[in-house]
C-alpha positions in Angstrom: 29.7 -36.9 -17.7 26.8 -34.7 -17.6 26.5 -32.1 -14.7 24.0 -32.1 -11.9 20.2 -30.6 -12.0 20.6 -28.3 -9.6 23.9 -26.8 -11.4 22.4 -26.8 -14.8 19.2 -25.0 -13.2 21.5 -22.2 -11.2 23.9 -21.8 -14.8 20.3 -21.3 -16.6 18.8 -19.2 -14.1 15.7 -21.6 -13.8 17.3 -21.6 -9.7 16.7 -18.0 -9.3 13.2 -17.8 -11.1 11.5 -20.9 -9.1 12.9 -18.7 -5.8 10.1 -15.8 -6.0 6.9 -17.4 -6.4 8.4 -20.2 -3.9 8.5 -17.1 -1.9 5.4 -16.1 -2.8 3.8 -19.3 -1.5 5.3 -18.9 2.0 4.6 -15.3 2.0 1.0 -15.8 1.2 0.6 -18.9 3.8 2.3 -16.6 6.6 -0.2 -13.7 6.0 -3.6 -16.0 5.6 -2.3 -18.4 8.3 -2.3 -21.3 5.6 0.2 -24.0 5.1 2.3 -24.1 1.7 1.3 -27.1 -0.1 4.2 -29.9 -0.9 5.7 -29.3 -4.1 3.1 -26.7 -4.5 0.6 -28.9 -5.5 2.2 -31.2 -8.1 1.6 -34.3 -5.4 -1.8 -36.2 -5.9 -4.1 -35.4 -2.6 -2.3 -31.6 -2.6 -3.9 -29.6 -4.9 -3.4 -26.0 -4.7 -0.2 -23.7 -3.0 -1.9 -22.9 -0.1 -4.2 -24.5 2.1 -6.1 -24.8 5.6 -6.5 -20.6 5.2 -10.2 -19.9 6.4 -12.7 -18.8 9.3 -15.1 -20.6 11.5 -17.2 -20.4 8.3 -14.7 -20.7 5.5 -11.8 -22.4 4.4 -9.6 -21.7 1.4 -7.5 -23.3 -0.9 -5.2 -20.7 -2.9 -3.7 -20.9 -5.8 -0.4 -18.5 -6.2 0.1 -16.5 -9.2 2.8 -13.5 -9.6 4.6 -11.2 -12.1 7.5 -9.0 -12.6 5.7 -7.1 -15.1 3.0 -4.3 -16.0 0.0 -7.2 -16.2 -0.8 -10.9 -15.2 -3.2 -12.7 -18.0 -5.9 -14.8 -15.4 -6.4 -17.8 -17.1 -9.7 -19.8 -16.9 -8.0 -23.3 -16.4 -6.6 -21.5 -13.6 -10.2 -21.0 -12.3 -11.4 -24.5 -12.9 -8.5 -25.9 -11.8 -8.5 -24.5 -8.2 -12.6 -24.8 -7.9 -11.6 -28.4 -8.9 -9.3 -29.1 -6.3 -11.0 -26.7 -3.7 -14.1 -29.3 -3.9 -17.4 -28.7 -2.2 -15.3 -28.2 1.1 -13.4 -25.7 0.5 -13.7 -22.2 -1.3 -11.1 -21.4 -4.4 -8.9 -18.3 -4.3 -5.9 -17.2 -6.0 -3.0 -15.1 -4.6 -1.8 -12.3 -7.5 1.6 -10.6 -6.6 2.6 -8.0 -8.7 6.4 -6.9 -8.1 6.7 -3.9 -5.6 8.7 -2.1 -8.0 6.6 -2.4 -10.9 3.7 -1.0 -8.8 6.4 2.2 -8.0 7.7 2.5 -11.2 3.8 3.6 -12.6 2.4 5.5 -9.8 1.9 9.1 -11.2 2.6 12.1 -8.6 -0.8 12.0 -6.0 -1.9 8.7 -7.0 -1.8 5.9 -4.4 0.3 2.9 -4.9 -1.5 -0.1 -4.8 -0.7 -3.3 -2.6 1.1 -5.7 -4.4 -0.5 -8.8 -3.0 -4.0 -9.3 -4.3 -6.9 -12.2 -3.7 -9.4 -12.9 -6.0 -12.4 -15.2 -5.3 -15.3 -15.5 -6.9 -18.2 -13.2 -6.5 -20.7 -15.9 -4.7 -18.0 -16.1 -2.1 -17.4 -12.9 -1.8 -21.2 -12.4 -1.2 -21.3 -14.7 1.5 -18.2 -13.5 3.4 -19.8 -9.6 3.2 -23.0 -11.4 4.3 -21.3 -13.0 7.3 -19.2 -9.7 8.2 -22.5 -7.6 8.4 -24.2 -10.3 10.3 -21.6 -10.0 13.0 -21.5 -6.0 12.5 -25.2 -5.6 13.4 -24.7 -8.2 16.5 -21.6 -6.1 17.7 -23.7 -3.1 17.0 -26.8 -4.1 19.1 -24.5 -5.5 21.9 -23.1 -1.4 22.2 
């Protein structure tokens, strides 16, 4: 008699290690406003961790990466993966969380630490969201 999944997975630690970027996912979606994505992503017509994250103008789907160490290697099949999925009607982002105490552990005395929660999107959308955000500035400005 063999033992169960989920006992083998919490003997192996496998249990333990899907729990952070789980966390991750829910973490992220709270923050942007998203939704987590069923079985982050694995199910055919739910691509990507996070979805419906966006603006009037905007919406995301996110893909969630993190690390308990010093670096995280992007990978470009992580980039055409989510611009895949994301389609023509939505814009492709992934999430980057490095551990908090990583981020402690290398701070030097009167450097900053850094957030541990990152986004990165490409530069076209970031264009276009810094285009929309002065747009609005200059029509809050003339409205003063």
């Amino acid at each position: 008699m063999s033992l169960p999944k989920f006992f083998l997975d919490e003997m192996s630690g496998k249990a333990a290690r899907d729990r952070k970027p789980k966390k991750h996912e829910k973490s992220t979606a709270k923050t942007l406003g998203g939704k987590v994505q069923p079985a982050s992503g694995a199910k055919a017509g739910f691509k990507g961790d996070v979805r419906e994250v966006g603006t009037l103008f905007n919406e995301f789907l996110v893909e969630c990466k993190r690390t308990e160490k010093q670096s995280i290697r992007i990978e470009a099949r992580w980039l055409n993966k989510i611009t895949t999925e994301a389609g023509s009607d939505q814009e492709p982002a992934i999430a980057i969380q490095f551990d908090p105490m990583v981020l402690r552990s290398l701070k030097r005395p009167g450097e900053a630490e850094a957030e541990a929660d990152w986004i990165a999107m490409p530069r076209s959308v970031f264009r276009r969201l810094l285009s929309i955000v002065s747009l609005e500035e200059e029509k809050w400005v003339s409205e003063i």
